[in-house]
N, C-alpha and C positions, 0 to 999 in steps of 0.2 A: 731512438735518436737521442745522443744525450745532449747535454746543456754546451759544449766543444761545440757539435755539430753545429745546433742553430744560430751559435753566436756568428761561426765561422759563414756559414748562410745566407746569413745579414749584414756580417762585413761585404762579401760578395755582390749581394744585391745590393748595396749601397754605393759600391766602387762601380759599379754596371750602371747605376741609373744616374747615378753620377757622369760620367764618361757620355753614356748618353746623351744627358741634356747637353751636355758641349757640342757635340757631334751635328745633333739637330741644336741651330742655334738659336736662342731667344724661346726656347720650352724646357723649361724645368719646372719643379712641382715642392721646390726646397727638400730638405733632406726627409722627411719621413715619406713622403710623396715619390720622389728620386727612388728609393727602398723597394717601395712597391711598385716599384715599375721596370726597376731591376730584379724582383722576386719573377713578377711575372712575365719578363721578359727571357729570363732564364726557362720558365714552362712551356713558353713561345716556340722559342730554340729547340727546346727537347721533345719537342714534338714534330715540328718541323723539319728539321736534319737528320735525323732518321731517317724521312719519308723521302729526301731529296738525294738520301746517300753519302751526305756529308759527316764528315769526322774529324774533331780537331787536334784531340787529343785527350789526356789527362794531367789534372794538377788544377792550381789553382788558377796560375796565368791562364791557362786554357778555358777551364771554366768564368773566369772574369769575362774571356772575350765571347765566351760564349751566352753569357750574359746581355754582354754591350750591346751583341749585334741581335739580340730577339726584341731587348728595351728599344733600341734603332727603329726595329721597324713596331714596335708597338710607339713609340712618338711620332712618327710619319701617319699611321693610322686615325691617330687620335688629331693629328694639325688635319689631316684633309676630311674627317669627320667634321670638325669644328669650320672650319673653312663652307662646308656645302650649305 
């Protein structure tokens, strides 16, 4: 993976976890936080959709949203954890 890759990565994850916190409103985690939860909400995704059969596509849009929606439900997870 070169130095392209990761940067590219972490813009990603950062536009994902980003996106996210708007989405679920009043949780976000500021920007390094946002990253990482758009990082690992992209793992969320790709682990997941697979198994569901889903496919969005390729590129970056796709991967952004594929992003969004793993960080999505890792923010829901993390409010109704916090929540019990």
């Amino acid at each position: 993976m070169g130095i392209e890759s990761i940067v590219v990565f972490l813009i990603v994850g950062a536009i994902a976890g980003w996106l996210a916190g708007l989405i679920v409103s009043g949780f976000g985690f500021g920007l390094i936080g946002n990253m990482v939860i758009g990082i690992i909400g992209a793992f969320i995704a790709g682990v997941l959709f697979p198994y569901l059969g889903v496919s969005i596509g390729s590129g970056i849009i796709a991967a952004i949203i594929h992003s969004t929606i793993g960080a999505v439900i890792l923010l829901v997870l993390i409010r109704i954890i916090k929540q019990a």
